[in-house]
Biotite code that builds the C-alpha atoms (Angstrom):
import biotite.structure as struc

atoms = struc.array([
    struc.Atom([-5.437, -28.938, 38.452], chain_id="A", res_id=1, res_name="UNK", atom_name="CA", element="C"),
    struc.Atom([-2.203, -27.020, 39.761], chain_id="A", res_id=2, res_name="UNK", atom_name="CA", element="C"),
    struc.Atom([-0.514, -28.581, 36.674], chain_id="A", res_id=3, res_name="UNK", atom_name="CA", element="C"),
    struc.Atom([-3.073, -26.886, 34.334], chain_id="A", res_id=4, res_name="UNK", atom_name="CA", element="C"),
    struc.Atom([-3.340, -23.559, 36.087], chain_id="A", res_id=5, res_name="UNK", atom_name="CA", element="C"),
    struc.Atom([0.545, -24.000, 35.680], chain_id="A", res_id=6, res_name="UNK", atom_name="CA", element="C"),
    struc.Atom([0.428, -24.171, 31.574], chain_id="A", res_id=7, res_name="UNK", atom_name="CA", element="C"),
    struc.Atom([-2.249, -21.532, 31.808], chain_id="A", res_id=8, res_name="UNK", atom_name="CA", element="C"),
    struc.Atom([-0.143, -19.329, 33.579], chain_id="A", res_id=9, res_name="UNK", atom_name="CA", element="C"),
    struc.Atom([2.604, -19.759, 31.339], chain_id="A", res_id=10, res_name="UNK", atom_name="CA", element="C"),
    struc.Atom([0.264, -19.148, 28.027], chain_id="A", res_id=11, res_name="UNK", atom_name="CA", element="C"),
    struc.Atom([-0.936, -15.842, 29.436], chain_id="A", res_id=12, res_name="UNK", atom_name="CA", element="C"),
    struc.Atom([2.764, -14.872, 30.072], chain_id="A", res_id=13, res_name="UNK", atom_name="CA", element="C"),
    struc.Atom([3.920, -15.750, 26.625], chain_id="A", res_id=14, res_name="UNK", atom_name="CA", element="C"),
    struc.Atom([0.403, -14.141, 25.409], chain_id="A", res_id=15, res_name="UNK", atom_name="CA", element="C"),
    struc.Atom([1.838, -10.731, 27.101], chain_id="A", res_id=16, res_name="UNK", atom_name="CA", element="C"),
    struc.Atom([4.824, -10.803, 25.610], chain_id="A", res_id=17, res_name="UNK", atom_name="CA", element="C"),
    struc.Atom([3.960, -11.819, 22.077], chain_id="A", res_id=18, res_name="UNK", atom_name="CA", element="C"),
    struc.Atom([1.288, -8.609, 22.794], chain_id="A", res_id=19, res_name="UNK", atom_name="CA", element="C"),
    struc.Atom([4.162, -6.466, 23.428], chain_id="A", res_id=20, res_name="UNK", atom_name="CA", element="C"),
    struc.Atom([6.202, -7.572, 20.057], chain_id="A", res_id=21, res_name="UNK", atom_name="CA", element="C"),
    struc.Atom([2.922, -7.134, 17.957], chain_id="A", res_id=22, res_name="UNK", atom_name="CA", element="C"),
    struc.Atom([1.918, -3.682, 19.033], chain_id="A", res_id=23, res_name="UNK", atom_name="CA", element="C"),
    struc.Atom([5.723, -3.123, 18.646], chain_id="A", res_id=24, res_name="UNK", atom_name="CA", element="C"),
    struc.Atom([4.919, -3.582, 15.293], chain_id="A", res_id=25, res_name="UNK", atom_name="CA", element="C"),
    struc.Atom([2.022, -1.763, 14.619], chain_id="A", res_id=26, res_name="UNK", atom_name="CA", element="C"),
    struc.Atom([3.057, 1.101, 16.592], chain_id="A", res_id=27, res_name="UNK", atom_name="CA", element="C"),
    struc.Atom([5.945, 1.826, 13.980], chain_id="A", res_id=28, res_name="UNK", atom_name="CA", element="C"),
    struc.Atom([3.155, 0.577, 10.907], chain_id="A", res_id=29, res_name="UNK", atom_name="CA", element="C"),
    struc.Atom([1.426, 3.457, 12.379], chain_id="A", res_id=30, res_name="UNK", atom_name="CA", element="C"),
    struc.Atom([4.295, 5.720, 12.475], chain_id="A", res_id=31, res_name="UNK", atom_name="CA", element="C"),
    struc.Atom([5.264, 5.153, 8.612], chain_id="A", res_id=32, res_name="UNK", atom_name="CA", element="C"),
    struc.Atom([1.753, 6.008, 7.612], chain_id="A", res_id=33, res_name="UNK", atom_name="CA", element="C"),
    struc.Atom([1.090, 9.075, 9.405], chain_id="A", res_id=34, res_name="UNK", atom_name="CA", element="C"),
    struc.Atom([4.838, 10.314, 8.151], chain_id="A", res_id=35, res_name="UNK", atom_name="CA", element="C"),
    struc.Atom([4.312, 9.456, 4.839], chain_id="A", res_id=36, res_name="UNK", atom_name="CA", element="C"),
    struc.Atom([1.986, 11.808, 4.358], chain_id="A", res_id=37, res_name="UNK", atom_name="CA", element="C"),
    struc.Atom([3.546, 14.133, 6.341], chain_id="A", res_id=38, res_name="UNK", atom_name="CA", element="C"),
    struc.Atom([1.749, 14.219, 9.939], chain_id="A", res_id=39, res_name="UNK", atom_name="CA", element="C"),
    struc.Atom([2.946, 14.367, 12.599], chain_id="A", res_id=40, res_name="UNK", atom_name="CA", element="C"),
    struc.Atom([1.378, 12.330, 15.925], chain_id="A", res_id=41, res_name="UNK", atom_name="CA", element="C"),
    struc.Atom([-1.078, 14.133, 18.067], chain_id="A", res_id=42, res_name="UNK", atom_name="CA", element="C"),
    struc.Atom([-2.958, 11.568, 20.522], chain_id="A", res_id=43, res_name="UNK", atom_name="CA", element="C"),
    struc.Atom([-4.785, 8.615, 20.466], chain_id="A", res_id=44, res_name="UNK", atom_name="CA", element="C"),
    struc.Atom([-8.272, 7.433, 21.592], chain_id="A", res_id=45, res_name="UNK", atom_name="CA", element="C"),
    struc.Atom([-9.710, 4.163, 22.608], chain_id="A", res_id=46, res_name="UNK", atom_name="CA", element="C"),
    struc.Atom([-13.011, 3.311, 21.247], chain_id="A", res_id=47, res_name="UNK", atom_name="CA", element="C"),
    struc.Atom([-14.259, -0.140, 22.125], chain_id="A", res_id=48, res_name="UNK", atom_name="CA", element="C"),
    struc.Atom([-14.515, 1.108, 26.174], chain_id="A", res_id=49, res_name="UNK", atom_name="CA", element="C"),
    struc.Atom([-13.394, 3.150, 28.866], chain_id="A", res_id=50, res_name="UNK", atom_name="CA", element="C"),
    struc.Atom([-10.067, 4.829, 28.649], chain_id="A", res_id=51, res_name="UNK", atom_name="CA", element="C"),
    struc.Atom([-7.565, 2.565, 30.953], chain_id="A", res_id=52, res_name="UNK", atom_name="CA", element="C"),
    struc.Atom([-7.979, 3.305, 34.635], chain_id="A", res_id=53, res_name="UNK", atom_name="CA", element="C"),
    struc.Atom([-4.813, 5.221, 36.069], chain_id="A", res_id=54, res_name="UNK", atom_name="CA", element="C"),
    struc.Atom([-3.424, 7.593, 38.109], chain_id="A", res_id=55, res_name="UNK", atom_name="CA", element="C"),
    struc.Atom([-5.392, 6.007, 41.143], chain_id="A", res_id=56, res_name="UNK", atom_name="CA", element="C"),
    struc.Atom([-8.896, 6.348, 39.254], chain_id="A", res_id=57, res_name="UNK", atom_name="CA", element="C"),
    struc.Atom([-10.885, 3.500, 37.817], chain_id="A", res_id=58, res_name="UNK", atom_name="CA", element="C"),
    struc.Atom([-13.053, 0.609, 39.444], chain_id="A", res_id=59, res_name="UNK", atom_name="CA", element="C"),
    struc.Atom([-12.565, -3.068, 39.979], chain_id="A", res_id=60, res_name="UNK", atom_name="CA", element="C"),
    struc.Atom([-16.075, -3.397, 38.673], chain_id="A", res_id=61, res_name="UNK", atom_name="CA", element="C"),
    struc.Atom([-14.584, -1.792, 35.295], chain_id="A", res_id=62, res_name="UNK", atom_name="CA", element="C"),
    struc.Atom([-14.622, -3.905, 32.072], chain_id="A", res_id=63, res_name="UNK", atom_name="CA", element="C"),
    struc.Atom([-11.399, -5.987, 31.421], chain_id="A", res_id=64, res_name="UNK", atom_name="CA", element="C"),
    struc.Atom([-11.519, -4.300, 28.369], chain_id="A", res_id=65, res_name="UNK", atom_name="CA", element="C"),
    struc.Atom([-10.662, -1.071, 30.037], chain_id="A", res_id=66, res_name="UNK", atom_name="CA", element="C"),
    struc.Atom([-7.250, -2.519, 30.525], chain_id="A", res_id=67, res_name="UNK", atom_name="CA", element="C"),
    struc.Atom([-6.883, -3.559, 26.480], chain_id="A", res_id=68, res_name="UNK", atom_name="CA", element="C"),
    struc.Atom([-7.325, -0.245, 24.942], chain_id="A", res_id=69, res_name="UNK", atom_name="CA", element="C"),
    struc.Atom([-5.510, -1.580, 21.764], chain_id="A", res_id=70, res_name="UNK", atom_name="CA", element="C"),
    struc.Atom([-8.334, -3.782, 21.130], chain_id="A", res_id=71, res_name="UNK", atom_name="CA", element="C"),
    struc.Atom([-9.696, -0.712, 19.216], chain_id="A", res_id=72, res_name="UNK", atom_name="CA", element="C"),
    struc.Atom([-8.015, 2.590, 19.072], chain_id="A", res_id=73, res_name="UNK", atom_name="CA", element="C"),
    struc.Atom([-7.795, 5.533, 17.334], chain_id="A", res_id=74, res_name="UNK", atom_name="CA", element="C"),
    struc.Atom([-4.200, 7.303, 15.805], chain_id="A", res_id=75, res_name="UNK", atom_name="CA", element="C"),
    struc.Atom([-5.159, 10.776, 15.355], chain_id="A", res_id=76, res_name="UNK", atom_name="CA", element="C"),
    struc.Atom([-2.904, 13.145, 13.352], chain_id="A", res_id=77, res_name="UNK", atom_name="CA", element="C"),
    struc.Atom([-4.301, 16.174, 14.040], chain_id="A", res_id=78, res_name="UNK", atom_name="CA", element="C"),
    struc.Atom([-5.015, 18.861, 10.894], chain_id="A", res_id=79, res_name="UNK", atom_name="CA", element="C"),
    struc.Atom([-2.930, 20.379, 8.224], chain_id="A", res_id=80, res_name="UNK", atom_name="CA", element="C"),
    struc.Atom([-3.493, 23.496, 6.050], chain_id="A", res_id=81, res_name="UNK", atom_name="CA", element="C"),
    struc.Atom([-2.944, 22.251, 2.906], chain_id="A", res_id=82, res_name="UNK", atom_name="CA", element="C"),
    struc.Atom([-3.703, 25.049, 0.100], chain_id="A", res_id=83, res_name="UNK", atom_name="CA", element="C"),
    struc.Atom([-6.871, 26.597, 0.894], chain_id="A", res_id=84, res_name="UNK", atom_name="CA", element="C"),
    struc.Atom([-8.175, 23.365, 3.666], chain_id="A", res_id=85, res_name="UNK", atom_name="CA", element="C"),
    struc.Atom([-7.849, 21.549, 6.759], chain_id="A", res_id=86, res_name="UNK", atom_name="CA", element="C"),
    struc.Atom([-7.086, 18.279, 6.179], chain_id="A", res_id=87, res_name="UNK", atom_name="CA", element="C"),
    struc.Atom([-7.165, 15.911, 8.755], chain_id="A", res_id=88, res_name="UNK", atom_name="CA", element="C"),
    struc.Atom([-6.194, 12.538, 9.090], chain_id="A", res_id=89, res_name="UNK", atom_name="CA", element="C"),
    struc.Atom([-6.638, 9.511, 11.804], chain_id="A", res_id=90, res_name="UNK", atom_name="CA", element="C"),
    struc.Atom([-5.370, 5.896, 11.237], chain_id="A", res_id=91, res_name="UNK", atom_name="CA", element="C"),
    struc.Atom([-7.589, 3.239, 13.078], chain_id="A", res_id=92, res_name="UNK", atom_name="CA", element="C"),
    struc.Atom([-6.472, -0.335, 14.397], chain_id="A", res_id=93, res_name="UNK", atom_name="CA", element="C"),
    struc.Atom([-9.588, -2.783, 14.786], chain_id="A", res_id=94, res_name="UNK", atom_name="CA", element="C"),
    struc.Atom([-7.486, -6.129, 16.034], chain_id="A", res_id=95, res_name="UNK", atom_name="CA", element="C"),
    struc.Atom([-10.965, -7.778, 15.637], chain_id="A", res_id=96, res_name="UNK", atom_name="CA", element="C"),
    struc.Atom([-14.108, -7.538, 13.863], chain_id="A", res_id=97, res_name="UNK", atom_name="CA", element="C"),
    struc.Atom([-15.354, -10.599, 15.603], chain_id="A", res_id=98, res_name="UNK", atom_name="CA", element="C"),
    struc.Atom([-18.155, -8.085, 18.047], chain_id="A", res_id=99, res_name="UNK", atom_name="CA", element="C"),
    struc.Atom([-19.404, -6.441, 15.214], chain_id="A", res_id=100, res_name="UNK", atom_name="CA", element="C"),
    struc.Atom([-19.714, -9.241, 12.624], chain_id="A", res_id=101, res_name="UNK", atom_name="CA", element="C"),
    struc.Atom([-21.811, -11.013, 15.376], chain_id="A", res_id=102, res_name="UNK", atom_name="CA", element="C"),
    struc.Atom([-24.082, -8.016, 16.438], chain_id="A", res_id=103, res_name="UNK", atom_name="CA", element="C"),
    struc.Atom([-24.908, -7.620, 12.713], chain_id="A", res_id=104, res_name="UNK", atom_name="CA", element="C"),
    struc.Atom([-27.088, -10.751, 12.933], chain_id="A", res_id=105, res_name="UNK", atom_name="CA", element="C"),
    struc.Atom([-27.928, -10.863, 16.104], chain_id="A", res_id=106, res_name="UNK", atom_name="CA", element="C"),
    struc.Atom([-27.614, -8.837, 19.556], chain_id="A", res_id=107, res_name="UNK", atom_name="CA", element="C"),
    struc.Atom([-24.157, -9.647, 21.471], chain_id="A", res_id=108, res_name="UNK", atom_name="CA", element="C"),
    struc.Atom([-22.749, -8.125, 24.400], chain_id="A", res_id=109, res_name="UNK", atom_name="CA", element="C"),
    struc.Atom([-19.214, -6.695, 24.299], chain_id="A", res_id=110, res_name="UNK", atom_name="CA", element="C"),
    struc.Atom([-18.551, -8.276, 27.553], chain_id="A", res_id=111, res_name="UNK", atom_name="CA", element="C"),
    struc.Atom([-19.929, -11.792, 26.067], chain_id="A", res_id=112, res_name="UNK", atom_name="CA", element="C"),
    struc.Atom([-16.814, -12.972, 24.046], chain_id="A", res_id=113, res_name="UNK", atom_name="CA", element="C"),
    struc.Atom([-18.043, -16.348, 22.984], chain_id="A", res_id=114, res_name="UNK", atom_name="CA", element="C"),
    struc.Atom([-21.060, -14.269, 21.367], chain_id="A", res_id=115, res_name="UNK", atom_name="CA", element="C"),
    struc.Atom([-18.665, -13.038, 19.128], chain_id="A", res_id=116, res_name="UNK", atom_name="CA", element="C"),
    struc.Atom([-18.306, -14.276, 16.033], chain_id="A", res_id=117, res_name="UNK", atom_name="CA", element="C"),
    struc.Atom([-15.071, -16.939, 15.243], chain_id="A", res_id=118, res_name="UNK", atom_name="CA", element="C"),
    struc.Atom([-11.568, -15.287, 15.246], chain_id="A", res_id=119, res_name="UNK", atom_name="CA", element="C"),
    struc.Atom([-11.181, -17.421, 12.347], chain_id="A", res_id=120, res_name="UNK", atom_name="CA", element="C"),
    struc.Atom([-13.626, -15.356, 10.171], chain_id="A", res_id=121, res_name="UNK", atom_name="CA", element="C"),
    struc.Atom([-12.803, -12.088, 11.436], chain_id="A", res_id=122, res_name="UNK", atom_name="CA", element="C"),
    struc.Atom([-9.929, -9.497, 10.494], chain_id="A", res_id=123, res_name="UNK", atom_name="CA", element="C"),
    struc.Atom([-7.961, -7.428, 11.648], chain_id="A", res_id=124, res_name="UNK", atom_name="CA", element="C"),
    struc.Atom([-7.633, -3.933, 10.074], chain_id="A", res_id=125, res_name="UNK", atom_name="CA", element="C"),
    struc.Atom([-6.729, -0.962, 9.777], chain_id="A", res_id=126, res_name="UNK", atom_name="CA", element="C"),
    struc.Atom([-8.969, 1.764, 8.549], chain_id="A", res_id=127, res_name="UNK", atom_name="CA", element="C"),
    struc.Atom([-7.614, 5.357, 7.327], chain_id="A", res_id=128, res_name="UNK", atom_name="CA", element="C"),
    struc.Atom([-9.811, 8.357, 7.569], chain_id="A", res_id=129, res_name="UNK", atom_name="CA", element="C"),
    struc.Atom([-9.012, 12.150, 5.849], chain_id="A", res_id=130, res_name="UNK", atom_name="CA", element="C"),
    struc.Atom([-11.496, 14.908, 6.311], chain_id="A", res_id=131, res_name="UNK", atom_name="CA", element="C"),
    struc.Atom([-11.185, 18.202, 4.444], chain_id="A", res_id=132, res_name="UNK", atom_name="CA", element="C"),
    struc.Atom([-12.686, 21.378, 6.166], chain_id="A", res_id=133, res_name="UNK", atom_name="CA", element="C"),
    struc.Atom([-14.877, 18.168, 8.526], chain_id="A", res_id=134, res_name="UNK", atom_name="CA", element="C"),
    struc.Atom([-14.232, 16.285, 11.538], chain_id="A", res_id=135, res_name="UNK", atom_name="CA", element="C"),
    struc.Atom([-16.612, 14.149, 13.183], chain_id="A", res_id=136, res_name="UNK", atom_name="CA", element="C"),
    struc.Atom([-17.444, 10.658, 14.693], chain_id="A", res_id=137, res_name="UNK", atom_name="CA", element="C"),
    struc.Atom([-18.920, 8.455, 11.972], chain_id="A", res_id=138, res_name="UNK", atom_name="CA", element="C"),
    struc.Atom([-22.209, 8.092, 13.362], chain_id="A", res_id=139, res_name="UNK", atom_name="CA", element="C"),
    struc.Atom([-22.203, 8.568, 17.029], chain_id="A", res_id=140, res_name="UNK", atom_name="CA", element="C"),
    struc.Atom([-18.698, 7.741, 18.163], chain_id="A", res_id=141, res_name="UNK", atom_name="CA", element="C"),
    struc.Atom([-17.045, 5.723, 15.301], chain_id="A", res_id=142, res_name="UNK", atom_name="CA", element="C"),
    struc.Atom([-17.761, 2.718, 17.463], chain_id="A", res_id=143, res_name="UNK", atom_name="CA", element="C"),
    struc.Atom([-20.564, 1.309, 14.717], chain_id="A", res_id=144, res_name="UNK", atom_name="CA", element="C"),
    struc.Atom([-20.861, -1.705, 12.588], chain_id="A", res_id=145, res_name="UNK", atom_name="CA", element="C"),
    struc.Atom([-21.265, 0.883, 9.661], chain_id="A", res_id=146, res_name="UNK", atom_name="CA", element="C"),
    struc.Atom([-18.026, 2.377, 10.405], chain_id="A", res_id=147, res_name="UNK", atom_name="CA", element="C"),
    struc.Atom([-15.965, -0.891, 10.753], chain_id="A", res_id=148, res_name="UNK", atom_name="CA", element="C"),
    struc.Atom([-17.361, -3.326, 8.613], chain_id="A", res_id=149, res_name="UNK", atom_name="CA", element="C"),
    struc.Atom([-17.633, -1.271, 5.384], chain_id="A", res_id=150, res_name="UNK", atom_name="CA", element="C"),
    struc.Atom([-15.206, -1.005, 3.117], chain_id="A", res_id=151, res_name="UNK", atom_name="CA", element="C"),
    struc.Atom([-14.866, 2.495, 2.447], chain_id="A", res_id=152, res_name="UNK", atom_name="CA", element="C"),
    struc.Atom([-17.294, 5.738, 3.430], chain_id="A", res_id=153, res_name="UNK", atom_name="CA", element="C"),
    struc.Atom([-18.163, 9.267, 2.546], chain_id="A", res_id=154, res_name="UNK", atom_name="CA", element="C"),
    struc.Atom([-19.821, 11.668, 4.486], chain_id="A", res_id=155, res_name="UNK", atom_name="CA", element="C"),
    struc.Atom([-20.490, 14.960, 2.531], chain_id="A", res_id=156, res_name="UNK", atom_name="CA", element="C"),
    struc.Atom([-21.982, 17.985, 3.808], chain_id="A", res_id=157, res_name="UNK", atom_name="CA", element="C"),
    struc.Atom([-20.705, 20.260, 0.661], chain_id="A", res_id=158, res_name="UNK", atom_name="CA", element="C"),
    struc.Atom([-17.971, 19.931, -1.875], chain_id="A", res_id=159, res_name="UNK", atom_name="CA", element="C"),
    struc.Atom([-15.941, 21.597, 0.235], chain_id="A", res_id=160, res_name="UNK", atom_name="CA", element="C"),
    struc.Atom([-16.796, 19.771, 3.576], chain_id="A", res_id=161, res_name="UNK", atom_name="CA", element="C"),
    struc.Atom([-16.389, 15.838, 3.109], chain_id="A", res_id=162, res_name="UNK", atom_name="CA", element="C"),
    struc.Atom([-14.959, 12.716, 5.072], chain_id="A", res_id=163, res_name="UNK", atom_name="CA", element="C"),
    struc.Atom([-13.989, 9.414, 3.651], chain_id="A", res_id=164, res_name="UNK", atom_name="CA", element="C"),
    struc.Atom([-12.574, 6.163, 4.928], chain_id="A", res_id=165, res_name="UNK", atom_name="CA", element="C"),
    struc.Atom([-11.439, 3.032, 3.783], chain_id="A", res_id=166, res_name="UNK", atom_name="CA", element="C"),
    struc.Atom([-10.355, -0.037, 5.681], chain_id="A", res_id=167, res_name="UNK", atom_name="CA", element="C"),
    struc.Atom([-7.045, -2.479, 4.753], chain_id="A", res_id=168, res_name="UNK", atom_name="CA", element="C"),
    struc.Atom([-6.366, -5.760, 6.288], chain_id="A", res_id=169, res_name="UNK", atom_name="CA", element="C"),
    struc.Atom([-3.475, -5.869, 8.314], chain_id="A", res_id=170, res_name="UNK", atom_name="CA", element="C"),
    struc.Atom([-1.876, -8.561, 6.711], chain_id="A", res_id=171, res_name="UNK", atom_name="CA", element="C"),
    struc.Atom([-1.653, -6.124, 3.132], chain_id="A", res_id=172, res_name="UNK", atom_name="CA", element="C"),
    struc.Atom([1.114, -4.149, 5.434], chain_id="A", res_id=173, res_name="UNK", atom_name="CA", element="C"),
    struc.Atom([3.723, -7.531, 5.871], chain_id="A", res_id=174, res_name="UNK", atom_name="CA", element="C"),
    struc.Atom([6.619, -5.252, 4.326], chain_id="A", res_id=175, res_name="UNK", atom_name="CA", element="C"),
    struc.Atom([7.188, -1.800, 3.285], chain_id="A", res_id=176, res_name="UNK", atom_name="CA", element="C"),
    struc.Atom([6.510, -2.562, -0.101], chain_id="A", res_id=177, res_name="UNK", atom_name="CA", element="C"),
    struc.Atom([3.173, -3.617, 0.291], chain_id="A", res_id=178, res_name="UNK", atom_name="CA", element="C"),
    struc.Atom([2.560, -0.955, 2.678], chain_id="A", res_id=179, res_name="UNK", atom_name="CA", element="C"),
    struc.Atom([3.328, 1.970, -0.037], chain_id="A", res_id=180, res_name="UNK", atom_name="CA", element="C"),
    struc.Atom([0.973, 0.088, -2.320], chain_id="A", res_id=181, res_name="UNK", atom_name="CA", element="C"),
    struc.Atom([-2.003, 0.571, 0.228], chain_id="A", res_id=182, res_name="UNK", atom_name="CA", element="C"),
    struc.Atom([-0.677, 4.024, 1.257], chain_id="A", res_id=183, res_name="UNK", atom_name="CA", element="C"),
    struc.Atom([-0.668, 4.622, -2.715], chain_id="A", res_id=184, res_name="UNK", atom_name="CA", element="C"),
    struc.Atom([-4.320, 3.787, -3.280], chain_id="A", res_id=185, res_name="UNK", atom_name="CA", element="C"),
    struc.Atom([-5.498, 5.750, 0.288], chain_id="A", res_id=186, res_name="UNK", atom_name="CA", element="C"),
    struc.Atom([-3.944, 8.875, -1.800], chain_id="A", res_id=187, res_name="UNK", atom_name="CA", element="C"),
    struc.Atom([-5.826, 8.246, -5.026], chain_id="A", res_id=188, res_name="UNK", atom_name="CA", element="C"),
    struc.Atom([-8.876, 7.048, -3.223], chain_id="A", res_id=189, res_name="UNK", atom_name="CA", element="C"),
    struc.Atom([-8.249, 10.925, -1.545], chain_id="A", res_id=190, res_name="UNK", atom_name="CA", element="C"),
    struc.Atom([-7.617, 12.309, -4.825], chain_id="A", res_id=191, res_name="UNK", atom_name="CA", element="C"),
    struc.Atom([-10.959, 11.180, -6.160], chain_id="A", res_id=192, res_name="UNK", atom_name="CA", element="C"),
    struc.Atom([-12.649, 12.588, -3.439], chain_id="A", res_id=193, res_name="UNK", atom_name="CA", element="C"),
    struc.Atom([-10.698, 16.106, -4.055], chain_id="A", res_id=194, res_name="UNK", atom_name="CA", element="C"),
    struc.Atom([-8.983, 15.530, -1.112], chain_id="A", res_id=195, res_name="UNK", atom_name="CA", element="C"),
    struc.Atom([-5.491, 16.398, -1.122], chain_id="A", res_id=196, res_name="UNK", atom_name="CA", element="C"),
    struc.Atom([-3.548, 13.467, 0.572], chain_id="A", res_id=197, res_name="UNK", atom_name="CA", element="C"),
    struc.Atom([0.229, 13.193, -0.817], chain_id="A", res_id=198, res_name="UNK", atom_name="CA", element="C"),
    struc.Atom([2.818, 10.818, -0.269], chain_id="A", res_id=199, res_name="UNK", atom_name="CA", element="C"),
    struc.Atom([6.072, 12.835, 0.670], chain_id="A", res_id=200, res_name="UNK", atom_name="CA", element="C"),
    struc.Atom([8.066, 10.261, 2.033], chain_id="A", res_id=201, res_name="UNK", atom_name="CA", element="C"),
    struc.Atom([8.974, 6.489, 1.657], chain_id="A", res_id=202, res_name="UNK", atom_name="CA", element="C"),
    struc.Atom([11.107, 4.523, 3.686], chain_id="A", res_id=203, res_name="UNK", atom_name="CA", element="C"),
    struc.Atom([10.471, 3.207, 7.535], chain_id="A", res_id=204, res_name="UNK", atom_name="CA", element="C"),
    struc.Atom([12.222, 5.267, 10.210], chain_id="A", res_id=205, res_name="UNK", atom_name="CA", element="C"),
    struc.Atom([15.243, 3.811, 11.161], chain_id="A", res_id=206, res_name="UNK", atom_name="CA", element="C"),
])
């Protein structure tokens, strides 16, 4: 038993540090979308639980996901005036759809992990969301099947007032080049919805 607790151990170490590489990563994925179309970064929100305990607040009896905020979290970049609207924009990672696959056929609990469904058919993604002249939680507080699952949205209140997402797999962003093809089709998908969404620049930070 030591032995095993031993290679345990040493998986959850190596786990940590692979975790720190990958949202490495997607932290400067995020970056390059947000300045592509000319955002800037103005605060982020988790959304599958609590915000992480800190500062001497929080509870023991708090949900380990408390403490993995990444699982699901929000990049917002705050609103531009662009011609006569506010546009606003948020980029979403969702490392797994695995909850909200499962709780579409039957009920799961968030805190049940082997309800969920396989990690082998779930996805990763990453959803981008532009509102012109409306900004609002899809559905209650984004955290909904309808919101993740789907792959794209509109909420319209008038033709001036409107909200649209669409979601990517994470794997379509492997290199810049495929990255600008996704951040290419976000803008037309924008553009049909007479939202004004432009690509102004193109290469990753260095």
């Amino acid at each position: 038993m030591p032995t095993e607790i031993k290679e345990i151990l040493i998986d959850v170490r190596n786990s940590f540090r692979f975790l720190f590489q990958y949202q490495k990563r997607v932290l400067d994925l995020v970056s390059y979308i947000g300045s592509s179309y000319g955002f800037r970064y103005s605060g982020g929100f988790t959304k599958f639980s609590g915000p992480t305990p800190r500062n001497g607040k929080g509870s023991l009896s708090n949900w380990a996901w408390d403490w993995l905020p990444f699982y699901f979290y929000e990049f917002y970049f705050g609103k531009l005036n662009i011609g006569q609207h506010e546009i606003a924009f948020s980029v979403f990672i969702l490392n797994d759809t695995g909850f909200f696959a499962a709780n579409e056929l039957s009920k799961t609990s968030k805190t049940k992990v082997s309800s969920f469904e396989s990690a082998e058919n779930s996805d990763t993604k990453l959803i981008f969301v532009a509102g012109k002249n409306l900004w609002e939680p899809w559905g209650n507080n984004w955290n909904t099947s309808d919101f993740v699952l789907k792959n794209s949205g509109i909420k319209l209140k008038d033709e001036n007032s409107i909200m649209i997402f669409k979601s990517y797999n994470l794997e379509e962003f492997i290199n810049e080049d495929s990255a600008l093809i996704r951040l290419k089709d976000f803008e037309s998908h924008c553009a049909q919805n007479n939202i004004q969404l432009t690509i102004i620049k193109r290469n990753f930070d260095k």
